[in-house]
mmCIF file as gemmi writes it, N, C-alpha and C atoms, coordinates in Angstrom:
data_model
loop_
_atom_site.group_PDB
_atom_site.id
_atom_site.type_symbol
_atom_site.label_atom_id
_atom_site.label_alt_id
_atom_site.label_comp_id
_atom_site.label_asym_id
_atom_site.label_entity_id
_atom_site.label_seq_id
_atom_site.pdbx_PDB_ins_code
_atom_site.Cartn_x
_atom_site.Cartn_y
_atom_site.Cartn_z
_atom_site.occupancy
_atom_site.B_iso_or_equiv
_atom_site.pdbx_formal_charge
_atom_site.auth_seq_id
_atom_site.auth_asym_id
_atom_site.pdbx_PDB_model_num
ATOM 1 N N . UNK Axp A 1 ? 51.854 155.351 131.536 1 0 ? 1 A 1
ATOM 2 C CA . UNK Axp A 1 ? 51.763 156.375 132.568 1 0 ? 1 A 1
ATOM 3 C C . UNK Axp A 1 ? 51.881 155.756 133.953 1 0 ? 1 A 1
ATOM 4 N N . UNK Axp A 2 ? 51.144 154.418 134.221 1 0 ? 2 A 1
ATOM 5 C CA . UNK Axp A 2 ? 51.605 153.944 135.576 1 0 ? 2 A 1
ATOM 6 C C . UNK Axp A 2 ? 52.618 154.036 135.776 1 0 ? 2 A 1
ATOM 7 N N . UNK Axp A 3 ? 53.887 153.356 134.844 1 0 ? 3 A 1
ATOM 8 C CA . UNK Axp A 3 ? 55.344 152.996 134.842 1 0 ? 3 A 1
ATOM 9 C C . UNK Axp A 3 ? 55.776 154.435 135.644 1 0 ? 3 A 1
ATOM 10 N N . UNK Axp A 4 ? 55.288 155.021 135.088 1 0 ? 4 A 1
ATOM 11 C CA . UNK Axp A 4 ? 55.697 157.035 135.27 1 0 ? 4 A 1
ATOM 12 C C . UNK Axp A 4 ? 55.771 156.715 136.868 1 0 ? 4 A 1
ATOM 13 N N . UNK Axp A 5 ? 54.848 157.154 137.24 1 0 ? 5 A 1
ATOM 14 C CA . UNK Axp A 5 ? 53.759 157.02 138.339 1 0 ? 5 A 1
ATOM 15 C C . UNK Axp A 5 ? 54.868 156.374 139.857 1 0 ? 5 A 1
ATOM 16 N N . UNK Axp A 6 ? 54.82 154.955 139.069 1 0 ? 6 A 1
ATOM 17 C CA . UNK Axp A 6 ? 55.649 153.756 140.278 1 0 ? 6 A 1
ATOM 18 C C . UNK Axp A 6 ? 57.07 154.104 139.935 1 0 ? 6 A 1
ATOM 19 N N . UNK Axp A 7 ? 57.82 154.858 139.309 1 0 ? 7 A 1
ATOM 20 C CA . UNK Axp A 7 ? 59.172 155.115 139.041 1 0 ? 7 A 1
ATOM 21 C C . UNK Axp A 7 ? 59.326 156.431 139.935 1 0 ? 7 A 1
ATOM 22 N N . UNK Axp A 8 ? 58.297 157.39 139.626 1 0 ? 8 A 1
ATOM 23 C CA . UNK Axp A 8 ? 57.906 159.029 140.75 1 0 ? 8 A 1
ATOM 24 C C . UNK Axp A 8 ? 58.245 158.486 141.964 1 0 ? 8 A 1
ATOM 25 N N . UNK Axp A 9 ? 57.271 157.537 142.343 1 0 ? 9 A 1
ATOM 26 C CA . UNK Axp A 9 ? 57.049 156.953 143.837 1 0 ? 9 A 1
ATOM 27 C C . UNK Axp A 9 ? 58.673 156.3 144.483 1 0 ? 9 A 1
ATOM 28 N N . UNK Axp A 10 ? 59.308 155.348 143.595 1 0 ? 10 A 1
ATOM 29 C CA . UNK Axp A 10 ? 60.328 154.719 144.152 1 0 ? 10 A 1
ATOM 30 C C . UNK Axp A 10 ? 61.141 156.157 144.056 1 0 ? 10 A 1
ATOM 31 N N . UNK Axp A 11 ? 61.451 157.191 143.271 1 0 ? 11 A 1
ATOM 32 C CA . UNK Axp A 11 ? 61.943 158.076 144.171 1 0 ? 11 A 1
ATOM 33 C C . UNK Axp A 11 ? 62.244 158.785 144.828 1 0 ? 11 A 1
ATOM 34 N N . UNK Axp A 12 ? 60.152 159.581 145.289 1 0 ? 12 A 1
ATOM 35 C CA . UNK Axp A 12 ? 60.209 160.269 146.289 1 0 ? 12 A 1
ATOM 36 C C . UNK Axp A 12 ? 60.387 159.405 147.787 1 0 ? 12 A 1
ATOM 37 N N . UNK Axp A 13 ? 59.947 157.906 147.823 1 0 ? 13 A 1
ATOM 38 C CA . UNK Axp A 13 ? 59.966 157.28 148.451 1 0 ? 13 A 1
ATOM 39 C C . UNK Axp A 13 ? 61.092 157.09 149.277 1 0 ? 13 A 1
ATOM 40 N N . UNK Axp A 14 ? 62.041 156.787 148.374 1 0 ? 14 A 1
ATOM 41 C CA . UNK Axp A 14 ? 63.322 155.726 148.928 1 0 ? 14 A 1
ATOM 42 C C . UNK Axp A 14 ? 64.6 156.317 148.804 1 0 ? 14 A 1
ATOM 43 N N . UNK Axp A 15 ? 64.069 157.511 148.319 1 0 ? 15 A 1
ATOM 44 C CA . UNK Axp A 15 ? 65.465 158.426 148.602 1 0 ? 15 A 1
ATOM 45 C C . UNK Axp A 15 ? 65.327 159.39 148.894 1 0 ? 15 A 1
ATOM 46 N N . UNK Axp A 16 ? 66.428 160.369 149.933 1 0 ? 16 A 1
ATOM 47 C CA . UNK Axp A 16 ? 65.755 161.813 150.203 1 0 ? 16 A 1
ATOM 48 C C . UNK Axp A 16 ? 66.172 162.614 149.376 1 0 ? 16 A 1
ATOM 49 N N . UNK Axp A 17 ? 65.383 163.233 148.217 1 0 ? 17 A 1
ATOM 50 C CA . UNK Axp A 17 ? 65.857 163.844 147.123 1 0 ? 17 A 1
ATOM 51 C C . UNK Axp A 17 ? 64.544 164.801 147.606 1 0 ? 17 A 1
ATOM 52 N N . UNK Axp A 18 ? 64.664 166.386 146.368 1 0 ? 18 A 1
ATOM 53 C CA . UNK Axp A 18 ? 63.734 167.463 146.635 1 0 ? 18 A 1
ATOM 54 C C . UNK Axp A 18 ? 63.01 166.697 145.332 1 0 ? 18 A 1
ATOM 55 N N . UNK Axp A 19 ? 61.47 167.317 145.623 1 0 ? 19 A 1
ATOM 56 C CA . UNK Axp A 19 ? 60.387 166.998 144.529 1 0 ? 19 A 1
ATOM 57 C C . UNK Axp A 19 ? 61.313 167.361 143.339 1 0 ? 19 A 1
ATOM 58 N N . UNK Axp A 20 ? 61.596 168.408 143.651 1 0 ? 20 A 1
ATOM 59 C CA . UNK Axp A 20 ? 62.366 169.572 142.001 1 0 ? 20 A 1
ATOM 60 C C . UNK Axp A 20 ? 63.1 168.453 141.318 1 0 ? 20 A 1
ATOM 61 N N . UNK Axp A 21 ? 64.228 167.913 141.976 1 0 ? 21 A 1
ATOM 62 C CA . UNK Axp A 21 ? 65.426 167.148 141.421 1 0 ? 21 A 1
ATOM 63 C C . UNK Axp A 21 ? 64.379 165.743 141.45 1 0 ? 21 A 1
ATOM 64 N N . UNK Axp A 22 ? 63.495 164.969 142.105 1 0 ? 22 A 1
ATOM 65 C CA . UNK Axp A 22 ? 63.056 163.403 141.383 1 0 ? 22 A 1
ATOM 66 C C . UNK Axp A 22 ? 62.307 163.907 139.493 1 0 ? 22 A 1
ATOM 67 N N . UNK Axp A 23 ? 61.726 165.445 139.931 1 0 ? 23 A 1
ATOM 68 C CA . UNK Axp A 23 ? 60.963 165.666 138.646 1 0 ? 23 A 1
ATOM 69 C C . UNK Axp A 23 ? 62.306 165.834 137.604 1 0 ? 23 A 1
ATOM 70 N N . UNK Axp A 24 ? 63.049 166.494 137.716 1 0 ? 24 A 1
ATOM 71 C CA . UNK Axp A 24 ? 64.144 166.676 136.357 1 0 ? 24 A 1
ATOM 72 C C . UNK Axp A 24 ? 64.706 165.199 136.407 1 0 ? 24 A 1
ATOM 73 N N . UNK Axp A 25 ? 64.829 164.006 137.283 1 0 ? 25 A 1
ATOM 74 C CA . UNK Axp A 25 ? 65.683 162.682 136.76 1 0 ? 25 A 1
ATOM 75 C C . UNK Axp A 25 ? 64.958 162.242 136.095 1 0 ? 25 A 1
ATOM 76 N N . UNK Axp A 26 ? 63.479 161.966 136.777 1 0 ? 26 A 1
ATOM 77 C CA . UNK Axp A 26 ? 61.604 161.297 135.991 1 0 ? 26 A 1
ATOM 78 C C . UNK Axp A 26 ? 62.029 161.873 134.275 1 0 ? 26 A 1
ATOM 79 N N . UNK Axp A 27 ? 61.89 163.173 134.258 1 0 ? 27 A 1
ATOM 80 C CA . UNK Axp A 27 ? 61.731 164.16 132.779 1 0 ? 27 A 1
ATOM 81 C C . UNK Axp A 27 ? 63.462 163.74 132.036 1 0 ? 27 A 1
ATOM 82 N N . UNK Axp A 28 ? 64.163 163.483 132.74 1 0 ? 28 A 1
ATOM 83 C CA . UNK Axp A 28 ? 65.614 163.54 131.75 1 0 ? 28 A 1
ATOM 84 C C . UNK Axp A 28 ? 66.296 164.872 131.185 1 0 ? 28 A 1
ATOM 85 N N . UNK Axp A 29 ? 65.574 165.551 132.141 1 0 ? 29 A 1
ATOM 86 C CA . UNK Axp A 29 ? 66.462 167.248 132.04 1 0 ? 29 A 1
ATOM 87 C C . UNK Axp A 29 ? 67.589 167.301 132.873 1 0 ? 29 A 1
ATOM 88 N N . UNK Axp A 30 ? 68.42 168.113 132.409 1 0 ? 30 A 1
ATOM 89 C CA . UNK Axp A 30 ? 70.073 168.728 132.745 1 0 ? 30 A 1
ATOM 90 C C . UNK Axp A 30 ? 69.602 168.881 133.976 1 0 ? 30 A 1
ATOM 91 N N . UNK Axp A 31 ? 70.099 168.903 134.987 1 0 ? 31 A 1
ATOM 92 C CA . UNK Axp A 31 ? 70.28 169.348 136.417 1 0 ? 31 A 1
ATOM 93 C C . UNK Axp A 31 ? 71.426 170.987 135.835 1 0 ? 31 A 1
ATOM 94 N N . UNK Axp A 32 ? 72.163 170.675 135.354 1 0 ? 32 A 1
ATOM 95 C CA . UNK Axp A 32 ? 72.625 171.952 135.514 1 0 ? 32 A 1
ATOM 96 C C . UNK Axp A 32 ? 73.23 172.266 133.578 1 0 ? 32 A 1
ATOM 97 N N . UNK Axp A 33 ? 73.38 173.496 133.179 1 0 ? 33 A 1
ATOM 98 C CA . UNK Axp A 33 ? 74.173 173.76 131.732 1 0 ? 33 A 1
ATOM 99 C C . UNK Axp A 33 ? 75.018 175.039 132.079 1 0 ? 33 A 1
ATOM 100 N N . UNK Axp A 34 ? 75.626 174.931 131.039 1 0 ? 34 A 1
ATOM 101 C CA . UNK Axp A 34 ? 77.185 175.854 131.056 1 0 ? 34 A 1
ATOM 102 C C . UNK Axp A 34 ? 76.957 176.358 129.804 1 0 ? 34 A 1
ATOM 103 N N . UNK Axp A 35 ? 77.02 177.653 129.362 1 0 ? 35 A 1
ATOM 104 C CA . UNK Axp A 35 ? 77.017 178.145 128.174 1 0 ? 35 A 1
ATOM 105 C C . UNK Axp A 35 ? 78.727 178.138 128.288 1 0 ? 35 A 1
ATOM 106 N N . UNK Axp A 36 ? 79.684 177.804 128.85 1 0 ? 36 A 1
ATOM 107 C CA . UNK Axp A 36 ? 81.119 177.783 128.146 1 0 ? 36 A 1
ATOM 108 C C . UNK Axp A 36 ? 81.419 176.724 127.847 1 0 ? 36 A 1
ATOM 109 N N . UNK Axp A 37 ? 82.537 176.547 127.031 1 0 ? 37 A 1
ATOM 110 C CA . UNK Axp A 37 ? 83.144 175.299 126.61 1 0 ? 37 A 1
ATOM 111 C C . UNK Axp A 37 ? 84.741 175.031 127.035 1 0 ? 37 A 1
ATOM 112 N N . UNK Axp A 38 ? 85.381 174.186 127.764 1 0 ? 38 A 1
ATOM 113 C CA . UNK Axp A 38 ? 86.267 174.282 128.039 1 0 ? 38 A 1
ATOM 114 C C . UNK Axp A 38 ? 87.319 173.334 127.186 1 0 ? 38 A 1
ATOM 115 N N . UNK Axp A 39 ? 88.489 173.637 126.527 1 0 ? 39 A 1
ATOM 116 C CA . UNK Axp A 39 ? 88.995 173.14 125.279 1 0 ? 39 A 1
ATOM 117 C C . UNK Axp A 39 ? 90.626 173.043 126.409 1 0 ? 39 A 1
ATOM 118 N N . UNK Axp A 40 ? 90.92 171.892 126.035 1 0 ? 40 A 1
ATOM 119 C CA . UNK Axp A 40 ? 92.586 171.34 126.873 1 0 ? 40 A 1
ATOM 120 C C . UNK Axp A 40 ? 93.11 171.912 125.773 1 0 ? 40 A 1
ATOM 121 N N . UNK Axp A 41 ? 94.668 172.733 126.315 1 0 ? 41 A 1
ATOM 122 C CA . UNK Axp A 41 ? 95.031 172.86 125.655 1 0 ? 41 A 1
ATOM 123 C C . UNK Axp A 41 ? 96.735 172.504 125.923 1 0 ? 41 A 1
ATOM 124 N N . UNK Axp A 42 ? 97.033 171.577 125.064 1 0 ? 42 A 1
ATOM 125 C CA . UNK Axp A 42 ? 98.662 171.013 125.679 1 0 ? 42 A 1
ATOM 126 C C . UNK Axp A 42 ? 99.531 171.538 124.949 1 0 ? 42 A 1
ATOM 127 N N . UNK Axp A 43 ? 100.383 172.357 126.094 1 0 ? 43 A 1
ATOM 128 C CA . UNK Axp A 43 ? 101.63 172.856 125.76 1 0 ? 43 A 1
ATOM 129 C C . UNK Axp A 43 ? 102.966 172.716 125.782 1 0 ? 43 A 1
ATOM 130 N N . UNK Axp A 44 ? 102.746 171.029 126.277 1 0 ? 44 A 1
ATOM 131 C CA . UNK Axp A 44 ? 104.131 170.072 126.315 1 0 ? 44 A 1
ATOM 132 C C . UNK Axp A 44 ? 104.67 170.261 125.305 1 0 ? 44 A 1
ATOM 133 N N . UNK Axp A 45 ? 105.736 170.662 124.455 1 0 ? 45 A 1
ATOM 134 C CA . UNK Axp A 45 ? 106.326 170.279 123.317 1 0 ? 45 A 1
ATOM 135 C C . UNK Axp A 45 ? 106.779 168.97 122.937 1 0 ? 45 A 1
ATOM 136 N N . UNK Axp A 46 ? 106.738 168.063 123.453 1 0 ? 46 A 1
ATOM 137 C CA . UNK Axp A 46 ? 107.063 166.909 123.372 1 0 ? 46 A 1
ATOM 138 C C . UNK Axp A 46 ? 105.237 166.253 123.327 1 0 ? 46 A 1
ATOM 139 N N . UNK Axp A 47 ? 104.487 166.519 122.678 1 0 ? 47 A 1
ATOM 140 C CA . UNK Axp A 47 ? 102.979 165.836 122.97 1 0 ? 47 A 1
ATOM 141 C C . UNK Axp A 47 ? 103.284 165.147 121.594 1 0 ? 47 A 1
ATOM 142 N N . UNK Axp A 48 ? 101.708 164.669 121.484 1 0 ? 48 A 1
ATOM 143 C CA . UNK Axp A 48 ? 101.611 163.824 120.103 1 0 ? 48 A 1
ATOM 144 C C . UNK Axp A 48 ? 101.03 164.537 119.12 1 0 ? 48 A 1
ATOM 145 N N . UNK Axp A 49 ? 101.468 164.35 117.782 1 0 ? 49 A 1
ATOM 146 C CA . UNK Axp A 49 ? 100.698 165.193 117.174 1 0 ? 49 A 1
ATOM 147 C C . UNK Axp A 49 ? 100.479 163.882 115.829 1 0 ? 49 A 1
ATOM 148 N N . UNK Axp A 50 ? 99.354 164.409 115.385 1 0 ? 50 A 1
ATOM 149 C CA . UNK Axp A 50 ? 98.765 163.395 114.313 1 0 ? 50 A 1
ATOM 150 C C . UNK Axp A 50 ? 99.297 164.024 112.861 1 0 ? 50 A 1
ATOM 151 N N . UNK Axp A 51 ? 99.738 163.025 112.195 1 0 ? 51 A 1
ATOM 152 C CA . UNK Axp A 51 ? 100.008 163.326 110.627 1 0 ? 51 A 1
ATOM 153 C C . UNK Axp A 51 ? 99.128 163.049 109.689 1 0 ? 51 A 1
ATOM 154 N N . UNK Axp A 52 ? 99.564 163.91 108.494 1 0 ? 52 A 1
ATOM 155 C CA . UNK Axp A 52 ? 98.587 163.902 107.598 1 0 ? 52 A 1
ATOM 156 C C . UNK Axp A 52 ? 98.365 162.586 106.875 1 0 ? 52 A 1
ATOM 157 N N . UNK Axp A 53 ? 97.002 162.636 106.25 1 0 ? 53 A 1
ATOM 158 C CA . UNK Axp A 53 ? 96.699 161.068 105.91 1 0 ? 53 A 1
ATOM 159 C C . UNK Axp A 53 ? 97.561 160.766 104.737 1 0 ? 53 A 1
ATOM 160 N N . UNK Axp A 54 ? 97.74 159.066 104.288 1 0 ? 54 A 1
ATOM 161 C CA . UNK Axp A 54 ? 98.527 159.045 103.695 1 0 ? 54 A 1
ATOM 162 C C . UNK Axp A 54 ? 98.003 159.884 102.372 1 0 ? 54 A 1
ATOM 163 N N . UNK Axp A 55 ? 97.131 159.775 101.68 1 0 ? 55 A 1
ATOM 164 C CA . UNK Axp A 55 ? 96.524 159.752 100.523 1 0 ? 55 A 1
ATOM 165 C C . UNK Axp A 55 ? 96.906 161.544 100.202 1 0 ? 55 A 1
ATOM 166 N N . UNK Axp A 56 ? 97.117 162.488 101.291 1 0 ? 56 A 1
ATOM 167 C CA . UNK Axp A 56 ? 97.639 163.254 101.202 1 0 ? 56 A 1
ATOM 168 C C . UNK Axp A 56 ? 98.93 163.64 101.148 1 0 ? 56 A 1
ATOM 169 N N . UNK Axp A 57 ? 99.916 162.94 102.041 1 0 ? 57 A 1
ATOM 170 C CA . UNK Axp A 57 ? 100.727 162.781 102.025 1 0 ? 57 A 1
ATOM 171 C C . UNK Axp A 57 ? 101.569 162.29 100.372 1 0 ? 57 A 1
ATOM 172 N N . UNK Axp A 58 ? 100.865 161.419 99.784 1 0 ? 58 A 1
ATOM 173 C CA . UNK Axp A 58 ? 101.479 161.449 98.357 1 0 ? 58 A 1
ATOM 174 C C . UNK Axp A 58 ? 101.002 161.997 97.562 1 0 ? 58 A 1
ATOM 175 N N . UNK Axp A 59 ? 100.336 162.865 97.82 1 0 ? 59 A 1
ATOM 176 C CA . UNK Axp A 59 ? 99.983 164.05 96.521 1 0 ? 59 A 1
ATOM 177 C C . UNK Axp A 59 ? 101.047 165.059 96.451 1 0 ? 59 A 1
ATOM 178 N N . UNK Axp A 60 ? 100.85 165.407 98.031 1 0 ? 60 A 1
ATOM 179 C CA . UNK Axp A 60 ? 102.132 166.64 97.989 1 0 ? 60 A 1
ATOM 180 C C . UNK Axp A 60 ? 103.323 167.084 97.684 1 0 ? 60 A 1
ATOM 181 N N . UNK Axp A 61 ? 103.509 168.278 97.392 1 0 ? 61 A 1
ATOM 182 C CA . UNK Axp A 61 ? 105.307 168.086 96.583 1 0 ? 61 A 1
ATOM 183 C C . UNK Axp A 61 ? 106.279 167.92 97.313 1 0 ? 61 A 1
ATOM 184 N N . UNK Axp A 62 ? 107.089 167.349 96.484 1 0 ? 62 A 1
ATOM 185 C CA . UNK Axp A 62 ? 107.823 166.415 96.916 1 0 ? 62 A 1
ATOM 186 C C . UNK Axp A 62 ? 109.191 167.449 98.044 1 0 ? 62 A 1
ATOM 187 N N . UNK Axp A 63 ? 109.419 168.418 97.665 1 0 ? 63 A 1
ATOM 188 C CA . UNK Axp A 63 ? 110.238 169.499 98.887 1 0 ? 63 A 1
ATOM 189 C C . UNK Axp A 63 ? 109.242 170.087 99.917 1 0 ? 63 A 1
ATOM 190 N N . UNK Axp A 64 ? 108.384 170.13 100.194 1 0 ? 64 A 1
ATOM 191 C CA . UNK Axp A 64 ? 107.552 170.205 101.307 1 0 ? 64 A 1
ATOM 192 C C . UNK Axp A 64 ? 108.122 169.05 102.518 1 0 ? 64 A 1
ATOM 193 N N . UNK Axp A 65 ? 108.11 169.788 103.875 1 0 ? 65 A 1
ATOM 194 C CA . UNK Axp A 65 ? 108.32 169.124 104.498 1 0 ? 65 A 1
ATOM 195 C C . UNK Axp A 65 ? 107.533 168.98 105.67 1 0 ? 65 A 1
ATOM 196 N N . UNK Axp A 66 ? 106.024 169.65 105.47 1 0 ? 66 A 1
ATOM 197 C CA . UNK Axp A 66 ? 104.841 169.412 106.273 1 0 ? 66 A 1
ATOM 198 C C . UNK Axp A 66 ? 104.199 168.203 106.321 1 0 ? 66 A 1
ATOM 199 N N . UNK Axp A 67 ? 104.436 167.301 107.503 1 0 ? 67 A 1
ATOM 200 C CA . UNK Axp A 67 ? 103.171 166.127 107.283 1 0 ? 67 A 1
ATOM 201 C C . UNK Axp A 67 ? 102.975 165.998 108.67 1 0 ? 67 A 1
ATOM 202 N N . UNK Axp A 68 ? 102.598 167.633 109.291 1 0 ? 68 A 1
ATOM 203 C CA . UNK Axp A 68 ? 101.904 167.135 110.297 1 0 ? 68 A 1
ATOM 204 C C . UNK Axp A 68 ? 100.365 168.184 110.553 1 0 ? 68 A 1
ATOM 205 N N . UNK Axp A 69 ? 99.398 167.385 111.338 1 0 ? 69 A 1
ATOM 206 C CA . UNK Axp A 69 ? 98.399 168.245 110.991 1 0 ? 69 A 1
ATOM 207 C C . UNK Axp A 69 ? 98.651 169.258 111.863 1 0 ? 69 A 1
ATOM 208 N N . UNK Axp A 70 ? 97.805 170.968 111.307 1 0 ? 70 A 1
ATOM 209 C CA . UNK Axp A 70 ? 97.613 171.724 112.447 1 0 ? 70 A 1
ATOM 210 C C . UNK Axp A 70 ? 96.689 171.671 113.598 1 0 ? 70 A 1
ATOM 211 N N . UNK Axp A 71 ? 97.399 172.174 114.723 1 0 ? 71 A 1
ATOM 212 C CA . UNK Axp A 71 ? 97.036 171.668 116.269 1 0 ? 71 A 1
ATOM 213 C C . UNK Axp A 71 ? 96.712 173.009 116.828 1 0 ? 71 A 1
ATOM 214 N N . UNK Axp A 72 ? 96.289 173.016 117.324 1 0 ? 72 A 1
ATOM 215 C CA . UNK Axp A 72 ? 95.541 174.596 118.122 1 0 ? 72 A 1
ATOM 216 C C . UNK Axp A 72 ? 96.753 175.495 118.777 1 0 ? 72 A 1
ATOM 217 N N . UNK Axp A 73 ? 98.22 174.735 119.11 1 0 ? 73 A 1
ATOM 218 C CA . UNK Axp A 73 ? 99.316 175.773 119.079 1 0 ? 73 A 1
ATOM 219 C C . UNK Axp A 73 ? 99.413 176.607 117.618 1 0 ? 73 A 1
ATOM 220 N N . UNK Axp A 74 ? 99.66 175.465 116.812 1 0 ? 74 A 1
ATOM 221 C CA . UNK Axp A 74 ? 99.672 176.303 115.795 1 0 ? 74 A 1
ATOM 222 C C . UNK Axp A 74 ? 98.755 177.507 114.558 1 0 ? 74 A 1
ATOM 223 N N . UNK Axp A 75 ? 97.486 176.827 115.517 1 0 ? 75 A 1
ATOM 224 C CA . UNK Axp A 75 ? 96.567 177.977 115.222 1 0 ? 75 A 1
ATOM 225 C C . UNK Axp A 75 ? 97.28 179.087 115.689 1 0 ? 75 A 1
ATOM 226 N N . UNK Axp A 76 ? 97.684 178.824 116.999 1 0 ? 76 A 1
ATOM 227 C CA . UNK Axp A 76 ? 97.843 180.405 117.834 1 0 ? 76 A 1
ATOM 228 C C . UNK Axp A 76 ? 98.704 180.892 117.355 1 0 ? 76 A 1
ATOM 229 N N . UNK Axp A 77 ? 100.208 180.657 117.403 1 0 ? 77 A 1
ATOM 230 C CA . UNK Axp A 77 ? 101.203 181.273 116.486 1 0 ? 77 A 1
ATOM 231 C C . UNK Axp A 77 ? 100.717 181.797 115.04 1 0 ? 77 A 1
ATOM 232 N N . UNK Axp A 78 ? 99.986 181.431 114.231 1 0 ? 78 A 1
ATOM 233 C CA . UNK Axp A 78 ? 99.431 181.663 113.046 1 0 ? 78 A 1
ATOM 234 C C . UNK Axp A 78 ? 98.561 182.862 113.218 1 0 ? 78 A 1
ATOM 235 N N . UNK Axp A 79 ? 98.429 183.587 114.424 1 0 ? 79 A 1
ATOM 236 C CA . UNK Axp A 79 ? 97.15 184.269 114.226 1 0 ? 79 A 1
ATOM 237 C C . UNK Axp A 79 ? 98.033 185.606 113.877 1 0 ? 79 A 1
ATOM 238 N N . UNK Axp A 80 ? 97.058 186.562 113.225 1 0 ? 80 A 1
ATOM 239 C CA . UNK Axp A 80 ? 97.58 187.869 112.666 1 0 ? 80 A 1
ATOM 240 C C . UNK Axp A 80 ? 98.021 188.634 114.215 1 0 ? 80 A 1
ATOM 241 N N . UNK Axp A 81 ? 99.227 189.278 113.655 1 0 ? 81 A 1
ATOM 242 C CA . UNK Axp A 81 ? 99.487 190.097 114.384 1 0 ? 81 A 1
ATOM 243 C C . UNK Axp A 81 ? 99.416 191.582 114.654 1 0 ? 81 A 1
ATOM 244 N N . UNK Axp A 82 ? 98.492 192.165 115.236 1 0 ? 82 A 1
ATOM 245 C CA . UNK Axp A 82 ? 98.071 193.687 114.95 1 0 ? 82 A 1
ATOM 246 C C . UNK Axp A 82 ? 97.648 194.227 116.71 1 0 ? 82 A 1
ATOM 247 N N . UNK Axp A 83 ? 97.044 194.986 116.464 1 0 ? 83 A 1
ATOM 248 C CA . UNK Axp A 83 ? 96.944 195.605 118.023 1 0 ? 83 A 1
ATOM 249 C C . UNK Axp A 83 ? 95.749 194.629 118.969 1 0 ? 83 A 1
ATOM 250 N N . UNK Axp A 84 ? 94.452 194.271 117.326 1 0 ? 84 A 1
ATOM 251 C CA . UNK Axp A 84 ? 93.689 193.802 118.462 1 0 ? 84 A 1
ATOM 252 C C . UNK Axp A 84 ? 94.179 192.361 119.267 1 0 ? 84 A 1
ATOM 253 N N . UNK Axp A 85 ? 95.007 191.632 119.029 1 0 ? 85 A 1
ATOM 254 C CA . UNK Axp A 85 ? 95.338 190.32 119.792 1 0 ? 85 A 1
ATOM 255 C C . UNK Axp A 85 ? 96.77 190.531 120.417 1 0 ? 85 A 1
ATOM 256 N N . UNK Axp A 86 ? 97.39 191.736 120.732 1 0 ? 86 A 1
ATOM 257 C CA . UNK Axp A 86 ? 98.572 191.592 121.818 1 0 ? 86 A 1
ATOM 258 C C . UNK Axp A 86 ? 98.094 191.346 123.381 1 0 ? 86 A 1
């Protein structure tokens, strides 16, 4: 608890910070949260795309000509088409 204490002090002390913000760095709480998630989404056609592993790759039949994984474009094109997603 001293440690606490002399760690409080060096930084109400030595920096001009508000009580609020030395108490959330002291505690190790978020200063701030986002309930969204923000997901990149690349629409270069020329990007990289990862292939399937080998071990899959030689199972599969042999006229198939998929060996690449699906990528979140191709989620999108894949999605049903009906009124609710135009």
């Amino acid at each position: 608890m001293g440690e606490l204490r002399k760690l409080g002090s060096v930084y109400l002390n030595n920096r001009e910070v508000s009580v609020m913000e030395s108490v959330y760095r002291i505690s190790g709480m978020h200063m701030k949260q986002c309930s969204r998630q923000v997901i990149f989404i690349p629409i270069d056609p020329d990007n990289h795309r990862l292939s399937l592993p080998l071990s899959q790759l030689q199972k599969r039949e042999e006229d198939s000509e998929e060996v690449w994984l699906p990528n979140l474009i191709d989620k999108y094109l894949q999605r049903p088409l009906n009124d609710t997603f135009n």
